[in-house]
N, C-alpha and C positions, 0 to 999 in steps of 0.2 A: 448617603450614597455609597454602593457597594465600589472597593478597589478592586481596580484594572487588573492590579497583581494578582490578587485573589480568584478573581474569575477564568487570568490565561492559568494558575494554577488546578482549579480544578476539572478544565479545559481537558491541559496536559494529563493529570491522573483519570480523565474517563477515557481518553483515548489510550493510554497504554493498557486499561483493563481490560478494553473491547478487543486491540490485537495481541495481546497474551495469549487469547482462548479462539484466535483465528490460526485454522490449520487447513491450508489447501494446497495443492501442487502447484497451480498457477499464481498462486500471492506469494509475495514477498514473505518472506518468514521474519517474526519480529525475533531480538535475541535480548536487548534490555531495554533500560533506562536511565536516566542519569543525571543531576542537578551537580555543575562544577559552575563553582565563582559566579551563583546567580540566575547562569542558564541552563537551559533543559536541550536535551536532548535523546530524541528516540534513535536507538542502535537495528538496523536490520540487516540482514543479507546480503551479502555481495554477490552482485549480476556480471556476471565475466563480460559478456555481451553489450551490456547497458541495457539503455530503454528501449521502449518499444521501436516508439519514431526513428531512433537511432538502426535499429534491428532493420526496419520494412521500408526506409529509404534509401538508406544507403547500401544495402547490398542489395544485389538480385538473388531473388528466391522463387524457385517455380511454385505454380499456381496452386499444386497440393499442399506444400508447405504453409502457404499465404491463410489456403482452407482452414487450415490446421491450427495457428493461432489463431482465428479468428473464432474457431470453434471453442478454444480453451481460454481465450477472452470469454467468449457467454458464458459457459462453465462456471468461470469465478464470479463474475457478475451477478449470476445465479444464486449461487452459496451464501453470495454478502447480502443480498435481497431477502434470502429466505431467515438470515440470520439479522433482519432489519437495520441491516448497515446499506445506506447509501455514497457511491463513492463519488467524488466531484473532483477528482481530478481525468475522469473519460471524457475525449474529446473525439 
């Protein structure tokens, strides 16, 4: 029987290969990677703003802005499509 460890490791090394060589305006930008004391950790970007949910509920944004991400959501959704990444964190 294959170990657990083994698998979330080579898990963790395809995913950081796959966002090494993701470069979009709309994604997060990745910056590293990292194994301390065990565990792993992917390094990205810092979002002044936060998240999205955070962004389009709690403020008011008029309707061109609202357009506007939502156009640069398909954008990246696109990119990651074309580049056979499916993302599962959209809701």
């Amino acid at each position: 029987m294959q170990d657990l460890g083994d698998e979330v490791t080579r898990e963790f090394e395809q995913e950081v290969r796959m966002m090494m060589n993701l470069h979009h305006k709309a994604i997060v930008q990745f910056i590293g990677a990292s194994r301390v004391s065990g565990k792993k950790a992917i390094l990205t970007e810092f979002i002044t703003n936060g998240d999205l949910t955070n962004l389009l509920t709690r403020q008011k944004l008029d309707m061109k802005l609202k357009l506007k991400i939502a156009l640069d959501i398909a954008e990246a959704l696109q990119f990651l499509h074309l580049n056979n990444i499916l993302h599962r964190d959209i809701k």
